[in-house]
VOVO-94049 format. One record per residue (C-alpha): y, x, z; residue in one letter. Coordinates in steps of 0.1 Angstrom, whole numbers. Example, Ala and Ser with C-alpha at 12.3 -4.5 7.8 and 13.67 -1.06 7.14 Angstrom:
2
[r [-45 123 78] 'A']
[r [-11 137 71] 'S']
***
This chain:
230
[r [0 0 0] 'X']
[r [37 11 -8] 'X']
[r [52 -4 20] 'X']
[r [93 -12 13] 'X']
[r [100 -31 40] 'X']
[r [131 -17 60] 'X']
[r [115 5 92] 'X']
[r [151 4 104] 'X']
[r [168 -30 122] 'X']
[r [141 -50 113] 'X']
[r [103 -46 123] 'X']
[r [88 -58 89] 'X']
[r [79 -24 82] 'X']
[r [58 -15 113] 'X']
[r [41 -52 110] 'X']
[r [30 -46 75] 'X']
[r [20 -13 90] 'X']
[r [3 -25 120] 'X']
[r [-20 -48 99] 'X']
[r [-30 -23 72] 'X']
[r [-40 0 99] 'X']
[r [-67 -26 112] 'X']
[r [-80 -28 77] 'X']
[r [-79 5 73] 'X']
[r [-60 8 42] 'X']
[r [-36 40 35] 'X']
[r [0 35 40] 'X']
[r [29 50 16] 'X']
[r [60 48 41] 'X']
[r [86 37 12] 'X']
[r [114 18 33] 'X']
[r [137 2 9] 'X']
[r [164 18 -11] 'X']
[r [161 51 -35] 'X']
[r [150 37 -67] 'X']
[r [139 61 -88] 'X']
[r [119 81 -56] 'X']
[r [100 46 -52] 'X']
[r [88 45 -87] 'X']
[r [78 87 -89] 'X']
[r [56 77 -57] 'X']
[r [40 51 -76] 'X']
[r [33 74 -106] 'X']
[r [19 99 -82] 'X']
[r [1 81 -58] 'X']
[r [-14 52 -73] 'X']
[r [-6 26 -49] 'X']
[r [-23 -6 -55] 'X']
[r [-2 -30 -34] 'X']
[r [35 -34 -31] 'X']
[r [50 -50 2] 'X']
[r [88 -57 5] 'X']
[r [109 -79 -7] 'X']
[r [107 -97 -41] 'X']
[r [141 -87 -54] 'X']
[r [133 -49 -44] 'X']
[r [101 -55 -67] 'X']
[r [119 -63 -97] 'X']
[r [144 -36 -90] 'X']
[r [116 -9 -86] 'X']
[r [98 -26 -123] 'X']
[r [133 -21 -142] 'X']
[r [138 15 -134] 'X']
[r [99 23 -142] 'X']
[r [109 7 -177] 'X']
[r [144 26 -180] 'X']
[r [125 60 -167] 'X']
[r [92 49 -191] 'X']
[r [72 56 -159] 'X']
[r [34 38 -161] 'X']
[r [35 18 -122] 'X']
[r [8 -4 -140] 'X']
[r [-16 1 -109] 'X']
[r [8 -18 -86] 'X']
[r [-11 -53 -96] 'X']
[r [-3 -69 -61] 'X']
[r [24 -76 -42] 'X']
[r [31 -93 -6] 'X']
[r [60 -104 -4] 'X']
[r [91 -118 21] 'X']
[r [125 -117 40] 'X']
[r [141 -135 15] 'X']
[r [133 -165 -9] 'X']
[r [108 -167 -38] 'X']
[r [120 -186 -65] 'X']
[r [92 -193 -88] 'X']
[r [109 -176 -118] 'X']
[r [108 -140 -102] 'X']
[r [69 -145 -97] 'X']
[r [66 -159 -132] 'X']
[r [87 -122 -138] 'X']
[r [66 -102 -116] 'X']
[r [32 -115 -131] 'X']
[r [43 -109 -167] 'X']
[r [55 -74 -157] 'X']
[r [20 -68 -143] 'X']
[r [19 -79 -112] 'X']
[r [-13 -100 -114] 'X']
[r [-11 -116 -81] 'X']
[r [19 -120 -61] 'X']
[r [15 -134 -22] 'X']
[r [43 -145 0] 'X']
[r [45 -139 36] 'X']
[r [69 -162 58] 'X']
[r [81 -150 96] 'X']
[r [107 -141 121] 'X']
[r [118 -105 139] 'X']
[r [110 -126 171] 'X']
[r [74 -139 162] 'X']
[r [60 -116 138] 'X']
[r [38 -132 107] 'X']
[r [44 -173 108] 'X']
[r [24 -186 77] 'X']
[r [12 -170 41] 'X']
[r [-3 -179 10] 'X']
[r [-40 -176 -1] 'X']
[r [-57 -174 -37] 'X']
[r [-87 -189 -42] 'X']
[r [-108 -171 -70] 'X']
[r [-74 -151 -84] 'X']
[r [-53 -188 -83] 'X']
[r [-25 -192 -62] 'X']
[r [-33 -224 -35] 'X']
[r [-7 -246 -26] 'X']
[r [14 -244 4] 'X']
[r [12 -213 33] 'X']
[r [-15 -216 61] 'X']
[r [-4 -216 94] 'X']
[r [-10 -179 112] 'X']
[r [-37 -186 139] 'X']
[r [-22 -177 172] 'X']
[r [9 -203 165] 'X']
[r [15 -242 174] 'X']
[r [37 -254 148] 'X']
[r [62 -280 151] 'X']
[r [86 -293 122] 'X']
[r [117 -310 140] 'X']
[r [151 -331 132] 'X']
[r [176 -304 134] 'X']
[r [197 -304 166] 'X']
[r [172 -323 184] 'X']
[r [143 -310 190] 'X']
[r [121 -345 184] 'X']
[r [92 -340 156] 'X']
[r [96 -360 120] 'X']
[r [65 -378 108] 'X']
[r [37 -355 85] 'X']
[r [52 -348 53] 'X']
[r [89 -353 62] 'X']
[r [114 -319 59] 'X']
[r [126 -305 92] 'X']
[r [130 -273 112] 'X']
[r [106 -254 118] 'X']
[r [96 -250 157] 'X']
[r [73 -223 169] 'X']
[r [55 -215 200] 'X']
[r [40 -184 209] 'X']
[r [23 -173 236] 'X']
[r [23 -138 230] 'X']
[r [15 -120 267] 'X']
[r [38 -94 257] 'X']
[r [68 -117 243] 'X']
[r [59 -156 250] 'X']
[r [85 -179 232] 'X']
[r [82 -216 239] 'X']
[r [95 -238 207] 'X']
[r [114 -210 194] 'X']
[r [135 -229 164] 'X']
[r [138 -208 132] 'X']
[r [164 -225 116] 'X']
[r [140 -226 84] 'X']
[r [134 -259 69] 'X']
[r [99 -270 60] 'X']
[r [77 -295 58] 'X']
[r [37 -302 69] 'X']
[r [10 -299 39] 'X']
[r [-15 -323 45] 'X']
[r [-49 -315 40] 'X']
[r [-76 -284 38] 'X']
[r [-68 -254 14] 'X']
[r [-89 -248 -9] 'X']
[r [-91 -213 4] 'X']
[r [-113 -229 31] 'X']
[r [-94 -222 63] 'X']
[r [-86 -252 80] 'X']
[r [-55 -248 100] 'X']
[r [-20 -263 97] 'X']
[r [2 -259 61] 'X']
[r [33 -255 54] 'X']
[r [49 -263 17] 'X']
[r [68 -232 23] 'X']
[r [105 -221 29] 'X']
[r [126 -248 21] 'X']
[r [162 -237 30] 'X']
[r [184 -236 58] 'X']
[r [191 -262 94] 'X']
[r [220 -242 94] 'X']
[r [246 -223 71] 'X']
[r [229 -188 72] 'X']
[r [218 -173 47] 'X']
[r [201 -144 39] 'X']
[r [213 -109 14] 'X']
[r [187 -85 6] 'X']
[r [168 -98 33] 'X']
[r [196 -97 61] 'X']
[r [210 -127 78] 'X']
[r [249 -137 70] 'X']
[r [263 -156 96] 'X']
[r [294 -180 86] 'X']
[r [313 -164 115] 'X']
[r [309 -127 93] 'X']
[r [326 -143 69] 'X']
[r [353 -161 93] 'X']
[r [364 -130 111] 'X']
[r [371 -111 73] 'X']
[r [391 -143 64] 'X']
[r [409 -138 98] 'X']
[r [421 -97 88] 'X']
[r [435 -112 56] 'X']
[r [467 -142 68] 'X']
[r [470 -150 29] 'X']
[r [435 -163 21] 'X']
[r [433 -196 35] 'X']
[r [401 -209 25] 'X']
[r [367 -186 15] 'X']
[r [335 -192 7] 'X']
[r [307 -168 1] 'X']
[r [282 -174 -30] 'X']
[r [250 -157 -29] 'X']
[r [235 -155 -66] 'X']
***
């Protein structure tokens, strides 16, 4: 695995780290940034499996193309921090990324919920990690919406080391009913499915309205702002 998740602020790193090391697979420390070192690593090591974030993916693709570098043995990719629009994977696949697999979780809980293929086909919806009781919510109150019906996503953990009792995410979601065809049987989730609240995320990193407010306030002539994330 090429793992370019950040090692730095955020723990996605060491948790992609932490559960290749109890399959035993080798580990290429990547972190994010430095392009063109990311795809010479690839060249030279052979990596099979990419981990970051989707954008990084198709950022690491367009330099192997503008270098002519051959990262054709990258053919997986687990993916997360930040949304997966279905026309990057359509991207990714074409570019040779055979199968692309999304991850969904939080600094505070670690892994939430992730996809499964069943004989190389993508199932629908992301299964429920097993050590989690799942709640989807009404945002700003806490009470559960019927099966099926989009709310916040409320997670209790009862992790010895760092319990948290219906932590809200402020991830919107909704309940999958039924088995996937995977055969586990736990809880789905259709997937991420925006915001409860008015953060968003850039490369992977929260933005918080009030980052915005306070570089409106150093700046008396701009009365109005808005930030748009493309």
């Amino acid at each position: 695995i090429q793992n370019c998740f950040a090692y730095h602020f955020t723990p996605a790193g060491l948790m992609v780290e932490g559960g290749a090391a109890a399959l035993r697979c080798p580990v290429i420390p990547a972190g994010s940034g430095q392009t063109e070192m990311q795809v010479q690593a690839m060249q030279l090591l052979r990596p099979s499996v990419y981990a970051g974030t989707p954008s990084f993916l198709k950022i690491i693709i367009e330099k192997a193309l503008e270098m002519g570098a051959d990262i054709s043995n990258v053919s997986k990719a687990l993916v997360g921090a930040e949304a997966l629009p279905p026309s990057l994977r359509n991207w990714l696949q074409e570019h040779g990324v055979r199968h692309v697999l999304q991850t969904y979780g939080s600094a505070d809980i670690g892994n939430i919920a992730y996809e499964t293929l069943t004989d190389g086909v993508l199932n629908p919806g992301m299964l429920l990690d097993e050590t989690l009781l799942l709640e989807i919510v009404r945002p700003g109150t806490g009470d559960p919406v019927p099966e099926g019906e989009v709310g916040e996503v409320v997670i209790t953990s009862f992790n010895t080391h760092y319990p948290l009792i219906r932590f809200a995410t402020g991830d919107m979601s909704a309940i999958l009913p039924g088995i996937s065809p995977c055969g586990r049987t736990n809880s789905r989730i259709k997937g991420w499915m925006g915001r409860a609240d008015r953060t968003t995320k850039i490369r992977a990193m929260f933005v918080h309205p009030s980052q915005v407010a306070e570089i409106v306030r150093r700046h008396p002539a701009v009365l109005k702002a808005r930030l748009v994330v493309s």
